[in-house]
C-alpha positions in Angstrom: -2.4 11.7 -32.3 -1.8 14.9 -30.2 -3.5 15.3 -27.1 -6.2 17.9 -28.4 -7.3 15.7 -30.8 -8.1 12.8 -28.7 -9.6 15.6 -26.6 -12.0 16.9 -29.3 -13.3 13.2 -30.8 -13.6 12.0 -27.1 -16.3 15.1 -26.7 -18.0 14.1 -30.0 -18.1 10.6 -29.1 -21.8 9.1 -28.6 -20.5 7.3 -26.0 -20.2 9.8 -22.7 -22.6 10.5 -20.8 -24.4 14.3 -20.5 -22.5 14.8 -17.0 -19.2 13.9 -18.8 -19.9 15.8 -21.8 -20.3 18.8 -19.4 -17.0 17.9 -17.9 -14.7 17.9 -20.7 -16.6 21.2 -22.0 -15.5 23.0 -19.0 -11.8 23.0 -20.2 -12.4 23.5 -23.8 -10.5 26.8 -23.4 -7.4 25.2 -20.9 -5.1 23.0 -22.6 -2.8 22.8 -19.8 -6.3 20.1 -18.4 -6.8 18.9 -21.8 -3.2 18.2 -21.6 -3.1 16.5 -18.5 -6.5 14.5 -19.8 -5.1 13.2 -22.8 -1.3 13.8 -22.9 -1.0 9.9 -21.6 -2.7 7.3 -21.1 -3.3 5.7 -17.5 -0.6 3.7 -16.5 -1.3 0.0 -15.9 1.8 -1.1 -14.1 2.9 -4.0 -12.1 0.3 -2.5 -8.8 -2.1 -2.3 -11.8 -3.8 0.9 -12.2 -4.6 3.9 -9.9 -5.9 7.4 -10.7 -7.9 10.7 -10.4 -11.4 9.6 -11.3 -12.7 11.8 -14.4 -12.9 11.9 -18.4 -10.0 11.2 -20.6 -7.3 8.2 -21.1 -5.3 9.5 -18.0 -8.5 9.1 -15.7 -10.2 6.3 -13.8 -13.5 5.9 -15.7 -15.8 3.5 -16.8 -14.1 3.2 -20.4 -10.4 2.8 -18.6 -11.7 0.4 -17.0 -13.4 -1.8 -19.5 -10.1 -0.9 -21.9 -8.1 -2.8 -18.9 -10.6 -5.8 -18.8 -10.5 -6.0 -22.3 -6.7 -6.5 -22.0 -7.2 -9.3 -19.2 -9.6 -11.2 -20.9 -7.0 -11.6 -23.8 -4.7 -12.8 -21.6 -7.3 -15.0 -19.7 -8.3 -16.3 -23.5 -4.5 -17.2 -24.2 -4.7 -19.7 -21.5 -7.6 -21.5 -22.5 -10.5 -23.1 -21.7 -9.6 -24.4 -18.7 -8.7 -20.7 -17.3 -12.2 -19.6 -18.9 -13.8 -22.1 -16.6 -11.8 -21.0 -13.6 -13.4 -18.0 -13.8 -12.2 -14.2 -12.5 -12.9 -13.0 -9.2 -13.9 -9.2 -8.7 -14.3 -7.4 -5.5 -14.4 -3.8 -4.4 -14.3 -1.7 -1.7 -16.2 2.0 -0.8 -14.4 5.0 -3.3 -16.7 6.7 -5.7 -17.4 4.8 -8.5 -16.3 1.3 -7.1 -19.4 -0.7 -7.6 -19.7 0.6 -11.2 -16.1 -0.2 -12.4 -16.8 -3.5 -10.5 -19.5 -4.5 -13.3 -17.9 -3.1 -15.7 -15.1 -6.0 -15.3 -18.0 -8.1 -14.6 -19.7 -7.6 -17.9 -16.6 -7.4 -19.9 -15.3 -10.3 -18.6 -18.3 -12.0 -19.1 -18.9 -10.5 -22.8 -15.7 -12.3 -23.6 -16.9 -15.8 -22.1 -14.9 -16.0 -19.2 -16.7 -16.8 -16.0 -16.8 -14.5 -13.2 -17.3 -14.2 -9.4 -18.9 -10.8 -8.0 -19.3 -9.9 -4.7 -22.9 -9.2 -3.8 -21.2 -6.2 -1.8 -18.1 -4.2 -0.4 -15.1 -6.5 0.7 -11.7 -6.0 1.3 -8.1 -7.1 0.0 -7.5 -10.1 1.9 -11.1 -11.9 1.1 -10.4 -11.3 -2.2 -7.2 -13.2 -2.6 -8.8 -15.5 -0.1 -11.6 -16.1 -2.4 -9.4 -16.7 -5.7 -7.8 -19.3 -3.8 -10.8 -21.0 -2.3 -12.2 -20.9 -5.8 -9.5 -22.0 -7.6 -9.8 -18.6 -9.8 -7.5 -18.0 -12.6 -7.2 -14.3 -11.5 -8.7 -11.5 -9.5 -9.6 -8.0 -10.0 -9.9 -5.3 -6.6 -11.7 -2.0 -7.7 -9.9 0.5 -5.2 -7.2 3.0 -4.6 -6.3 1.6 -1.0 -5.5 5.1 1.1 -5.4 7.4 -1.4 -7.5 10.7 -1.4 -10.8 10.6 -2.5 -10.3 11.9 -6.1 -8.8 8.5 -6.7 -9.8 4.7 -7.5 -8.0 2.2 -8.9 -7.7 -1.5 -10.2 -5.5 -4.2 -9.2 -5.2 -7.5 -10.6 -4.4 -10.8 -8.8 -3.1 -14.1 -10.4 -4.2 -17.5 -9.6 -2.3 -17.3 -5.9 -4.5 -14.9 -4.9 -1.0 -12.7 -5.0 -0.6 -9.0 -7.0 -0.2 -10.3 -10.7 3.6 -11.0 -11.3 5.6 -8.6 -13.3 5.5 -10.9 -15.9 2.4 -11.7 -16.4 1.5 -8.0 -16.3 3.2 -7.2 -19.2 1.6 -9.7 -21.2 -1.7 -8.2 -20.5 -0.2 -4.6 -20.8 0.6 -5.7 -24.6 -2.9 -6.6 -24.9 -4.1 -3.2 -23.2 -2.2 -1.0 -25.6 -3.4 -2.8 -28.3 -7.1 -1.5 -27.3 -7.1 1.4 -29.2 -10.5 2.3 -28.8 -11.6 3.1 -25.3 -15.7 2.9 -26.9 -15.2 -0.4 -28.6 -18.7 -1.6 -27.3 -19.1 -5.3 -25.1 -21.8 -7.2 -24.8 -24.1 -5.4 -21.4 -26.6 -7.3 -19.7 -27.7 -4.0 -17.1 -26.7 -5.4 -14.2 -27.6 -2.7 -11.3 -26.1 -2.3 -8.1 -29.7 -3.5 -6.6 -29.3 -6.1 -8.5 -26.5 -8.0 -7.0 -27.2 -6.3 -3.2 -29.4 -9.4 -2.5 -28.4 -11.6 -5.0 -26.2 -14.4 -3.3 -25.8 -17.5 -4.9 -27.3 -16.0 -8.2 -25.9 -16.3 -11.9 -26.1 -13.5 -15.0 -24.8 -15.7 -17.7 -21.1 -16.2 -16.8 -21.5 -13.8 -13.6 -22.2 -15.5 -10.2 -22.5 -13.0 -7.5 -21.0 -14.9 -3.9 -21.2 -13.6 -0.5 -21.8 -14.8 2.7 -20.6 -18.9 1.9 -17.0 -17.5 0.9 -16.8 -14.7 4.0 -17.6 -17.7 6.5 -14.7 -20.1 4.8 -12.7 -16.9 5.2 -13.5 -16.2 9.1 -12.8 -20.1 9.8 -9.3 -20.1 8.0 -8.1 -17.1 9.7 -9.5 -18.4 13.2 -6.7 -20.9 12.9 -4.3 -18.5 13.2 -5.4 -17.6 16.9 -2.7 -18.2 19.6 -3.9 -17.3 23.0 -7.5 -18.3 23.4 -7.1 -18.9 26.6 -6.0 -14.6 27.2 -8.7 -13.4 25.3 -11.2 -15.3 27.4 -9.5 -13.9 30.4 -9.3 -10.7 28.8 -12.3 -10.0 27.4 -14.6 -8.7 30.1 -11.4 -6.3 31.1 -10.1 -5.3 27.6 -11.9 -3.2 25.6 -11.0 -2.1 21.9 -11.6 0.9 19.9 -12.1 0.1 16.4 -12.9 2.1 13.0 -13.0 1.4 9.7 -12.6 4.8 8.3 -15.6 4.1 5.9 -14.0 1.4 4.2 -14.6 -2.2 3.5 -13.2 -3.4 6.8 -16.2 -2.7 9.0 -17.9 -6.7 8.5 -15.0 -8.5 8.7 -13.1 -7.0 11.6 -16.1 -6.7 13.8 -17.0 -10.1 12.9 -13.6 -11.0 13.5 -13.1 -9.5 16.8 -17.1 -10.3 18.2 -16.2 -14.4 17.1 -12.9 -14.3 19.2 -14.9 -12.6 22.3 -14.0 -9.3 22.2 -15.8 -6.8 22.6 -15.1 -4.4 20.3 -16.6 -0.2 20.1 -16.8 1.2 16.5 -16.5 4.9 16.0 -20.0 5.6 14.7 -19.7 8.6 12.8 -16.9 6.3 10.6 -19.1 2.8 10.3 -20.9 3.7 7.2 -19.3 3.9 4.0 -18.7 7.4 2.4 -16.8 7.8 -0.8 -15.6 11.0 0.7 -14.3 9.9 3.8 -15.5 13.4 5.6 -14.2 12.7 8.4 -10.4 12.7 8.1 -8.7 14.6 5.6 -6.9 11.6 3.9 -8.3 7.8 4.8 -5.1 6.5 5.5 -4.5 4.7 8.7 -0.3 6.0 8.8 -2.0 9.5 9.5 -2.6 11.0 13.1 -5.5 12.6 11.9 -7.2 9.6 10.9 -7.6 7.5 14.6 -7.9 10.9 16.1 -12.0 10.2 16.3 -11.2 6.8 17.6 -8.5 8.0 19.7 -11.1 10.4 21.5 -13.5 7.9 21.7 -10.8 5.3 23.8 -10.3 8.2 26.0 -14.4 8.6 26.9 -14.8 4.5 27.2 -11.4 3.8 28.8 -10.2 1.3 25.8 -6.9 0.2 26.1 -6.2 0.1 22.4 -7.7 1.8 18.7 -7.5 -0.7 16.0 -8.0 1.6 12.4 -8.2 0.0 8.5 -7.9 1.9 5.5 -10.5 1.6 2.6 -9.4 -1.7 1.3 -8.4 -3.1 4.4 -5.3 -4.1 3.9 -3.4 -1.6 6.1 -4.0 -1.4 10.0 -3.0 1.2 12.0 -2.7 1.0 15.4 -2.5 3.8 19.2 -1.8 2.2 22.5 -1.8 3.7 25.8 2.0 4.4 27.3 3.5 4.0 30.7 1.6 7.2 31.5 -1.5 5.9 30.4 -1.3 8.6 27.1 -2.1 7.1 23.6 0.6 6.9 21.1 0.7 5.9 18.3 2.5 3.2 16.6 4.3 3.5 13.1 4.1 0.3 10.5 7.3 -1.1 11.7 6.8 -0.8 15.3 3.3 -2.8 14.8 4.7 -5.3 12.3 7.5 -6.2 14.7 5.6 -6.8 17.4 3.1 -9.1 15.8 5.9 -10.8 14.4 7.8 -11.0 18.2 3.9 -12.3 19.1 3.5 -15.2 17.0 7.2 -16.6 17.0 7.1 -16.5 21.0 3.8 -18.2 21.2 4.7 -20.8 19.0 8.2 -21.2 20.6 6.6 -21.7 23.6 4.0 -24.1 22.2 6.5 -26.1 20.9 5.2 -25.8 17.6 7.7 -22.7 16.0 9.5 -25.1 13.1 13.1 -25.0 12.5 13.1 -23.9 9.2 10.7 -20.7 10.6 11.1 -17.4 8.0 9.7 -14.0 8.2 10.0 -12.4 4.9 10.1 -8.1 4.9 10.7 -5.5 2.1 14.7 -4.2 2.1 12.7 -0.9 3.6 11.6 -2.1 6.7 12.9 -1.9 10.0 16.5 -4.1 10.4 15.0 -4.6 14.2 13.2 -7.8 12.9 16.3 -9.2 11.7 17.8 -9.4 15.3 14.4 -10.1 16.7 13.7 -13.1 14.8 17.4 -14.5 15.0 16.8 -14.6 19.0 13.9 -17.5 18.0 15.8 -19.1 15.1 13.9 -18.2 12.3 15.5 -16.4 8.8 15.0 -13.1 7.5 14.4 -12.6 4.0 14.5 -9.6 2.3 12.2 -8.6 -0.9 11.8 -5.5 -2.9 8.5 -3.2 -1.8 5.4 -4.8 -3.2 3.6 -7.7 -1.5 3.4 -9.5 -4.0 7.2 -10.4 -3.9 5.8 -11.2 0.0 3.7 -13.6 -2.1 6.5 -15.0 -4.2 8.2 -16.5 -1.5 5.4 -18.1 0.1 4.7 -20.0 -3.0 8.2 -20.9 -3.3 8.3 -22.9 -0.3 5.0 -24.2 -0.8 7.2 -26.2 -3.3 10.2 -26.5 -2.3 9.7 -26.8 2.0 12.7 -25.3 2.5 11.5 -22.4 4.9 8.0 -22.4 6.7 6.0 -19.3 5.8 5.6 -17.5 9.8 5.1 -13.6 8.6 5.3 -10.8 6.2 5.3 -7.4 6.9 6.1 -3.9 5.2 6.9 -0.6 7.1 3.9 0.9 5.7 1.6 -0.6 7.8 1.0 -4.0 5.7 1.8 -7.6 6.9 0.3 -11.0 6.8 0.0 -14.1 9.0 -1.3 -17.5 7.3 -1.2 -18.8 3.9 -4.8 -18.5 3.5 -4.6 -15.2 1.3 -1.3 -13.3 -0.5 -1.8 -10.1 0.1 -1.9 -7.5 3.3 -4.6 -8.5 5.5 -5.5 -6.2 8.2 -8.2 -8.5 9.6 -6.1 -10.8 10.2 -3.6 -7.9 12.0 -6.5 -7.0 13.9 -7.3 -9.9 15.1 -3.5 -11.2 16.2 -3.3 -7.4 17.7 -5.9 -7.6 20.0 -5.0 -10.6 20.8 -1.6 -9.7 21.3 -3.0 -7.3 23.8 -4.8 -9.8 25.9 -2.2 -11.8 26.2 0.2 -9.0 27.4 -2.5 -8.3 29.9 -2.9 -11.4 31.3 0.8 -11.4 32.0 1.2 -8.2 34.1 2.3 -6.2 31.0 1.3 -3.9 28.0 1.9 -3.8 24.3 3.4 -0.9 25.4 5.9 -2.2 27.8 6.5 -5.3 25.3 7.7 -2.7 22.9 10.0 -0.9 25.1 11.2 -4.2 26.3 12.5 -5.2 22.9 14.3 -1.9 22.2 16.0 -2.1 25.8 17.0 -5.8 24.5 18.4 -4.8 20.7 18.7 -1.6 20.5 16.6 1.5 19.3 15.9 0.8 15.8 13.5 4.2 14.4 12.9 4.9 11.1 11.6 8.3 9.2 9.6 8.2 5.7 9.2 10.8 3.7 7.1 11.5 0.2 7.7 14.4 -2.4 4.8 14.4 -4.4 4.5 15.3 -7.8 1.7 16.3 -10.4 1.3 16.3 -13.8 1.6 13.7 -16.7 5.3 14.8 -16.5 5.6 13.4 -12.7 7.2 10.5 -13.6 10.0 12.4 -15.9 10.6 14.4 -12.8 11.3 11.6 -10.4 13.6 10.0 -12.6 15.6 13.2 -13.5 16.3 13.2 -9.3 17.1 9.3 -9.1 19.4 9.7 -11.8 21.4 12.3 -10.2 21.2 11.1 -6.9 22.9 7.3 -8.7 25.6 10.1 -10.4 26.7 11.2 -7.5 29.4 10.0 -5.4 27.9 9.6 -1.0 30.9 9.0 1.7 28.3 10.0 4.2 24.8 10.7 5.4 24.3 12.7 8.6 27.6 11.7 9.7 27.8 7.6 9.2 29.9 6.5 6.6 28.3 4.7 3.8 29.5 1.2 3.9 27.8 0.2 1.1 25.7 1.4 -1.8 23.0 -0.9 -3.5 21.6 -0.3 -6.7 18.8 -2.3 -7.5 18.3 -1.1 -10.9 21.7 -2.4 -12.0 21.8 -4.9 -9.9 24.9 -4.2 -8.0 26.3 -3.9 -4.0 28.7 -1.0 -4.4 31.1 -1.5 -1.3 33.0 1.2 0.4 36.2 -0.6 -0.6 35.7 -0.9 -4.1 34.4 -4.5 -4.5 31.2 -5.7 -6.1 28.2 -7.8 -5.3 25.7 -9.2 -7.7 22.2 -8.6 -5.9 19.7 -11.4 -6.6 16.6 -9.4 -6.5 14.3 -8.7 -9.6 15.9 -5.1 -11.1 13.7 -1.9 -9.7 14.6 1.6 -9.3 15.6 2.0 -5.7 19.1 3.1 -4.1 19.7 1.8 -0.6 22.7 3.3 1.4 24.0 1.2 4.5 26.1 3.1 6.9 27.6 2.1 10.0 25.9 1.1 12.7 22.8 -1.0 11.2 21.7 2.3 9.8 20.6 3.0 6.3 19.2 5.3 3.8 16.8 4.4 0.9 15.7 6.5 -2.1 12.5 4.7 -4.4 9.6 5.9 -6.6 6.4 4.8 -5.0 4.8 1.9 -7.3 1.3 3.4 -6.7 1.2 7.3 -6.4 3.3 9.9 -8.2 5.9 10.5 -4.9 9.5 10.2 -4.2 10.1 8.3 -1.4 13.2 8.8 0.8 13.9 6.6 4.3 16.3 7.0 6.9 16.5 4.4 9.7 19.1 5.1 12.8 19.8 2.7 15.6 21.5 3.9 19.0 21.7 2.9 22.7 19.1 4.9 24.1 15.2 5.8 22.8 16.2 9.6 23.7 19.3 9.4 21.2 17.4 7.7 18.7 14.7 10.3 18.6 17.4 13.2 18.4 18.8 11.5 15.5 16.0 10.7 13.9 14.0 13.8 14.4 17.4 15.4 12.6 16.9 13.5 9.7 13.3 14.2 9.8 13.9 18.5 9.6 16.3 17.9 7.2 13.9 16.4 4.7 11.4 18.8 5.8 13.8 21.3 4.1 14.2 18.9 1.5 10.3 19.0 0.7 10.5 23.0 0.6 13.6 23.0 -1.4 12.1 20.0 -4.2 9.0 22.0 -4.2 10.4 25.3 -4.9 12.7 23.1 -7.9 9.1 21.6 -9.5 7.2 25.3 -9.7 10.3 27.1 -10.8 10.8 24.0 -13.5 6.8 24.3 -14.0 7.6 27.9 -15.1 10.5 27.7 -17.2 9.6 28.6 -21.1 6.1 29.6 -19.6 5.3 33.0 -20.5 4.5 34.9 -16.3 5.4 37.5 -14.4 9.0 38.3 -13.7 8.5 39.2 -10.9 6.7 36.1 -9.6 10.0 34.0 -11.2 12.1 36.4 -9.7 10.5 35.2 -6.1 10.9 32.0 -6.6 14.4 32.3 -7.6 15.0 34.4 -4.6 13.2 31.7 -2.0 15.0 28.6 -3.7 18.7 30.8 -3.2 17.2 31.4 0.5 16.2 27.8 1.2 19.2 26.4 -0.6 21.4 29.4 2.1 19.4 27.2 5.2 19.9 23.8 3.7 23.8 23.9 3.2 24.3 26.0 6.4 22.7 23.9 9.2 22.1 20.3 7.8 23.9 19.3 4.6 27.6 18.2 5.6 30.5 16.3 3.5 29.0 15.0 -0.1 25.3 14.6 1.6 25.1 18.4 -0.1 25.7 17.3 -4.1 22.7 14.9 -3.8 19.9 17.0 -3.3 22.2 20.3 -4.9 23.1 18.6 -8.3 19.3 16.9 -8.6 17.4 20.4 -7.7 
């Protein structure tokens, strides 16, 4: 059916509501929206799904939602009774619309006999894995779009580990999904309010038990186990004081419970406590961004905290600022946080006596090679998985069964990691709680998180690492990425900035390209991600993001000296920045082709891509760098 026609029976349908009526009149002259509306349906991948909240299939709403329940019930069904029994857990965090798409599952789930498990109120990531596990749950759905904008919610779904559902088990309830073809098929409703479940802990609606409290304090117990340095902290705490905010997200209980039961005291940025689906105080809620700790960063300065602790809306991302050797705040990026963490709890247990021998860290093949040498210093292994915790997940399970490595840490460069077994996802109460312990502990021995830092590049080297996202727009966006990671794999790379490329690894055909010739067979589950190493442990990496329309591009350098790192990397850095321009330029000029406009507006843009493409070859592209970027713009 062409997209105008699911356009014009979704405004006739009985089913919207007046404000929704009113928004899909608004563009019944613009089929370039009504396009964009209905051209696709929402994608429900392997992260689950994530979108711009609005009418039509390629929104998050209310009948999107229920359409991916509906699917997840099926697959629920399949397994049995048994799995009916076990019941779903459904949590949610602060966006717009969260609590409604929340019941929603709720009563869908519940319409379709399976038992459910509803949080009375917001909570984050990490308690709901926790909670499928402590409830022996069959699966788990988390109403949020983690960091994204505001325009956006999302839905993920957990299996029985508590982990993001496996790619297999996903597309048996995608199946299911697309065979919901009508988005107003009714379910039974039983008018369960937002007031309703507020107060209701312990209470049932049918097959819906709303939990709370009970589960958060099994939670807070399992993760106090994890503590390492009591003895700092209580040195520590009159001293040390920490800056934390929650960015009005779902992190603001558990954190500050977290932090207040270990002794801490803790400061919250009070303009950022409450929630607020528009997050008006930063411009994007995401913890990797200057501009959101900026609040909390003023707010060290005034009370003279030694470190800002931030969470994103889900909490499952912490970012972190620390005062340097100049007493100046800087902040840390995701790898410079998870390694230290990771340095923290395999020291402290080494020098407890209690680090096993069969000690692993697990990281994606995107993250910092730092923790590699790190680790080896204690004796623990370094695994490698593709991005997505939930392969972070996969191996924790898989020695759970077979013992052959103990579980120590996971971590991600974007600001994600986990200690424990407890839950299988990111946990960032957990990362705030080992931080600020970290800090004590540094204290009490004469140092800084600061100096511990510099002390581990001084010892193996200056590992730094640049990201870098191209976004794109439109129900095309995906079309467009892949037309660039195609031509990027097509095209032959001796060097990047200078290294030689030792290797090339294709992860969607599953093959280690070496500079030789010869030919490895990578073990990892196929995915669409190129990853150049070069000489001297540096490395480029090319991917789609699994959760937002972006391009992702890394490049990680490793010298002798932090000044030479920086000069490198801030080299890479410009030349991407020139990238974005030049990609940009590509998409609008692309956007207008076949489009009937004003010559002389496609003349300009012809005339600034020709300029930026003069720049780009001139001062940064060198050897075949140039025909990546050339042949796929």
């Amino acid at each position: 059916m062409d997209y105008r026609d699911i356009y014009k029976n979704w405004l006739a349908s009985g089913a919207l509501t007046a404000d929704e009526k009113a928004e899909l009149s608004a563009i019944s002259d613009d089929l370039n929206a009504q396009k964009d509306r209905f051209g696709a349906e929402l994608e429900f991948g392997t992260a689950g799904m994530r979108g711009v909240l609005g009418a039509g299939i390629n929104r998050m709403n209310v009948y999107t939602v229920a359409r991916a329940t509906k699917g997840l019930a099926r697959y629920i069904i399949g397994r049995g009774e048994d799995a009916m029994r076990r019941g779903v857990v459904v949590s949610y965090d602060t966006r717009r619309f969260s609590t409604e798409f929340a019941i929603v599952s709720a009563e869908v789930l519940n319409s379709f006999g399976i038992r459910v498990y509803l949080f009375e109120n917001v909570r984050p990531v990490p308690v709901c894995s926790f909670a499928i596990r402590n409830l022996n749950a069959v699966a788990g759905i988390m109403i949020t779009a983690s960091h994204n904008p505001k325009i956006y919610n999302g839905y993920k779904v957990y299996g029985e580990d508590g982990a993001q559902m496996s790619p297999e088990d996903t597309a048996v309830v995608v199946k299911f999904i697309e065979e919901e073809k009508d988005y107003f098929a009714p379910y039974k409703k039983i008018g369960i309010t937002e007031s309703d479940i507020r107060n209701a802990d312990g209470k049932t609606y049918e097959n819906i038990t709303v939990i709370g409290k009970s589960l958060d304090e099994r939670y807070f117990a399992a993760i106090e186990k994890l503590m390492l340095s009591e003895d700092a902290v209580r040195a520590q705490r009159d001293k040390m004081k920490i800056v934390y905010t929650p960015i009005h997200g779902s992190g603001y209980m558990p954190v500050t419970t977290m932090l207040e039961r270990m002794g801490m005291p803790v400061v919250t940025v009070p303009e950022q406590v409450n929630p607020d689906p528009d997050f008006s105080t930063v411009r994007v809620p995401n913890p990797e961004e200057a501009d959101a700790l900026s609040m909390a960063v003023a707010l060290a300065k005034k009370v003279n905290a030694a470190v800002v602790i931030g969470t994103d809306p889900d909490c499952d991302r912490m970012g972190v600022a620390v005062r340097n050797d100049k007493g100046e705040f800087v902040l840390l990026n995701g790898n410079q946080t998870g390694v230290l963490i990771m340095d923290y709890i395999l020291r402290r247990n080494r020098d407890k006596g209690t680090l096993p021998k069969n000690a692993a860290v697990v990281k994606t093949i995107v993250t910092t090679r730092l923790a590699n040498v790190v680790a080896k210093d204690y004796g623990a292994t370094v695994f490698d998985v593709l991005t997505g915790f939930k392969f972070i997940g996969e191996k924790i399970k898989e020695w759970e069964q077979t013992h052959e490595y103990t579980f120590m840490f996971g971590f991600e460069e974007s600001y994600g990691c986990l200690s424990g077994t407890h839950a299988r996802d990111k946990d960032a109460v957990v990362a705030s709680m080992l931080f600020a312990e970290l800090a004590c502990f540094e204290e009490n021995e004469g140092s800084s998180v600061y100096d511990r830092l510099q002390k581990i590049y001084k010892e193996y080297g200056y590992f730094l690492e640049r990201a870098f996202s191209f976004g794109f727009t439109g129900i095309d966006a995906m079309d467009k990425m892949n037309k660039i990671m195609n031509d990027i794999r097509t095209s032959d790379i001796s060097s990047v900035q200078g290294k030689k490329v030792l290797a090339l690894s294709d992860y969607l055909t599953g093959v280690t390209t070496k500079c030789d010739g010869t030919k490895e067979k990578i073990t990892l589950p196929k995915s669409n991600v190129l990853l150049y190493t070069l000489e001297n442990d540096c490395w480029m990496c090319v991917r789609p993001s699994g959760t937002e329309p972006k391009l992702k591009i890394y490049l990680a350098t490793k010298e002798d000296s932090f000044d030479s790192a920086e000069r490198a990397s801030a080299s890479s850095f410009f030349m991407l920045c020139l990238l974005k321009i030049f990609i940009r330029i590509f998409i609008i000029s692309t956007a207008f082709a076949g489009e009937s406009v004003c010559c002389s507006i496609h003349h300009h843009i012809n005339q600034s891509r020709r300029r930026c493409q003069e720049i780009f070859e001139k001062n940064f592209l060198q050897n075949n760098i140039k025909k990546i970027f050339c042949r796929a713009l």
